[in-house]
PASEBA-1860 file (N, C-alpha, C; in nm, 3 decimals):
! residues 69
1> XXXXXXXX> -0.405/-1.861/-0.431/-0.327/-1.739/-0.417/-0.401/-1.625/-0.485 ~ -0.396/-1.470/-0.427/-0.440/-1.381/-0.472/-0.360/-1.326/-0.520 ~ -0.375/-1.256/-0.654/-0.318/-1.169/-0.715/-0.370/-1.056/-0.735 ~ -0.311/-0.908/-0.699/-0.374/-0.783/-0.704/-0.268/-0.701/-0.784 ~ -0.335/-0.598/-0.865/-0.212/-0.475/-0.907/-0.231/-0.357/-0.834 ~ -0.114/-0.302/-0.842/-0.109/-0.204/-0.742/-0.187/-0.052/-0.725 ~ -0.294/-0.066/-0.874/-0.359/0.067/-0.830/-0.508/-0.059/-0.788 ~ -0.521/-0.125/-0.793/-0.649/-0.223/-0.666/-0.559/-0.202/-0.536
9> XXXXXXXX> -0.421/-0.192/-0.516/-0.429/-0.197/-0.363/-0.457/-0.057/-0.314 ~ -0.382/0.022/-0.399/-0.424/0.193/-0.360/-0.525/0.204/-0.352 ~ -0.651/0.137/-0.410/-0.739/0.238/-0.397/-0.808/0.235/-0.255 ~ -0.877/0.341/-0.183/-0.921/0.334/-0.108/-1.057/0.248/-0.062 ~ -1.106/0.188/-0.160/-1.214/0.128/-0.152/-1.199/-0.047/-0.077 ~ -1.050/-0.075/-0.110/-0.988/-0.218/-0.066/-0.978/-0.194/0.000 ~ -0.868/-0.036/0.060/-0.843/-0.022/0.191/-0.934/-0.028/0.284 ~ -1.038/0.019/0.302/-1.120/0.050/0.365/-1.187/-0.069/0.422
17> XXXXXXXX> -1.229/-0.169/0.322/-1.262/-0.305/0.337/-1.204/-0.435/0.393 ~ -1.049/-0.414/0.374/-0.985/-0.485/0.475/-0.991/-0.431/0.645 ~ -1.043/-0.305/0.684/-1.048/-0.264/0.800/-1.144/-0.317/0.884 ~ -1.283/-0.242/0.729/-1.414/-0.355/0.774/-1.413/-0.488/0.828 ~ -1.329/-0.563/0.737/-1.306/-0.709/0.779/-1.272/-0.734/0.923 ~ -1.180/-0.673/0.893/-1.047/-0.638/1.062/-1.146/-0.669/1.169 ~ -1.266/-0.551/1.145/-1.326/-0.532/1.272/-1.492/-0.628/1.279 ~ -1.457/-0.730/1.187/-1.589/-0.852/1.224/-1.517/-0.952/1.298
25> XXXXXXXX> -1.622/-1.005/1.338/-1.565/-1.134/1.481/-1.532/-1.281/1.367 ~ -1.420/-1.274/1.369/-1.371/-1.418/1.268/-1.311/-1.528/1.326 ~ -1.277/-1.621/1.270/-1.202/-1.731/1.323/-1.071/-1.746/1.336 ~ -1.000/-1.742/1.386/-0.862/-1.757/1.365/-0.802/-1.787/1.273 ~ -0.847/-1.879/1.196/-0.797/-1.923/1.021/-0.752/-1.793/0.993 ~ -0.895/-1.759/0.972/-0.945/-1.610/0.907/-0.902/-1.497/0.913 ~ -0.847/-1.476/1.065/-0.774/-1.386/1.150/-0.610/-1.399/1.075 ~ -0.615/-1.517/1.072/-0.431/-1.534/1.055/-0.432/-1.498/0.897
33> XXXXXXXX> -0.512/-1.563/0.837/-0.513/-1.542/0.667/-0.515/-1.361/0.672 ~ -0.596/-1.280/0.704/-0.649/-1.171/0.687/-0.508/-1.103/0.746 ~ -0.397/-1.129/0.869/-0.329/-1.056/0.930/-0.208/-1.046/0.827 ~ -0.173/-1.157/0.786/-0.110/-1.222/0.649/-0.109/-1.156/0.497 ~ -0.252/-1.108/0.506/-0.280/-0.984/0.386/-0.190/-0.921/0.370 ~ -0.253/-0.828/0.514/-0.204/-0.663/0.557/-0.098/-0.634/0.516 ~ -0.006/-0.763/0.569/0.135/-0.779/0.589/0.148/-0.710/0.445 ~ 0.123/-0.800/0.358/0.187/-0.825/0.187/0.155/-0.678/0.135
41> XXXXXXXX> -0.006/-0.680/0.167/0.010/-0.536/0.144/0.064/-0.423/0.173 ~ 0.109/-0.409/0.279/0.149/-0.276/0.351/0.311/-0.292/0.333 ~ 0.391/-0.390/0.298/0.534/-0.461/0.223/0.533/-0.397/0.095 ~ 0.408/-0.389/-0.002/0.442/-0.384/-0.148/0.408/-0.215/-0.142 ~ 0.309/-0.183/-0.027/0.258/-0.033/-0.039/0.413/0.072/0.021 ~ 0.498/-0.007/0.072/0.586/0.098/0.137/0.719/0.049/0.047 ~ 0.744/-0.066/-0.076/0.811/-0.043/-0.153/0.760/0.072/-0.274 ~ 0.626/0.058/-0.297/0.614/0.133/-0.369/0.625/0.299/-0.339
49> XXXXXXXX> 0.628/0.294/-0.227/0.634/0.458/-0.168/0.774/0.517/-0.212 ~ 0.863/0.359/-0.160/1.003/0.421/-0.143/1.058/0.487/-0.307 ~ 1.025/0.361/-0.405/1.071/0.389/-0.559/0.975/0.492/-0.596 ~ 0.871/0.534/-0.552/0.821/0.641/-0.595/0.874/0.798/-0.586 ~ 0.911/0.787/-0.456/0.983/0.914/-0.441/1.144/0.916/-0.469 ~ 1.207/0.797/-0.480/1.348/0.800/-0.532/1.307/0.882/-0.677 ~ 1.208/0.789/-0.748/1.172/0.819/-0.890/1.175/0.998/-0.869 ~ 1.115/1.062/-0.786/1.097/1.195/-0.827/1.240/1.293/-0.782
57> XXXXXXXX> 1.286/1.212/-0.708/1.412/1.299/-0.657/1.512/1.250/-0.778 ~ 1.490/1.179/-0.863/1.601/1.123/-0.955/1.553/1.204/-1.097 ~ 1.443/1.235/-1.145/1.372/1.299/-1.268/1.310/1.419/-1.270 ~ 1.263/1.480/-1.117/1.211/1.578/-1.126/1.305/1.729/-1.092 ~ 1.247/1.830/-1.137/1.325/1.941/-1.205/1.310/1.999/-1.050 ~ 1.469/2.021/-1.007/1.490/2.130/-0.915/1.406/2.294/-0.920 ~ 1.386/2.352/-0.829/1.373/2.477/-0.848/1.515/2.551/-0.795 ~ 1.517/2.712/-0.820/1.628/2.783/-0.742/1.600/2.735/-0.594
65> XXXXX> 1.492/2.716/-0.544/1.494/2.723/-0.363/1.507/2.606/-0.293 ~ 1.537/2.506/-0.417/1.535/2.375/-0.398/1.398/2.268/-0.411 ~ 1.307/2.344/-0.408/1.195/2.248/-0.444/1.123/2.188/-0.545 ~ 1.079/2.086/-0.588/1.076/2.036/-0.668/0.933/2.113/-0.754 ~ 0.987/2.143/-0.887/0.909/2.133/-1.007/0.782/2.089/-0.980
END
């Protein structure tokens, strides 16, 4: 099992490299393991999106026009 934290998945340098991967000719194992990633990642990348911006709509300072601080 792999274990990653979440500024290794942000960064763009993983991202980029799982694409690389994406686009070499693999085996199906490989294919299924690798599709299996994405998944986990792009699951933990769009929880983290969601609590990220709750976080700012819950702490960050209104303006008069409504926009945020």
């Amino acid at each position: 099992m792999v274990t990653l934290k979440l500024r290794e998945l942000m960064d763009n340098n993983f991202l980029s490299a799982l694409k690389s991967i994406n686009n070499q000719p693999l085996s199906a194992l490989q294919s299924w393991t690798l599709v299996q990633l994405q998944k986990k990642v792009n699951e933990q990348l769009t929880t983290f999106e969601k609590v990220r911006l709750e976080s700012i709509k819950k702490f960050a300072l209104l303006k008069e026009d409504g926009n945020l601080e």
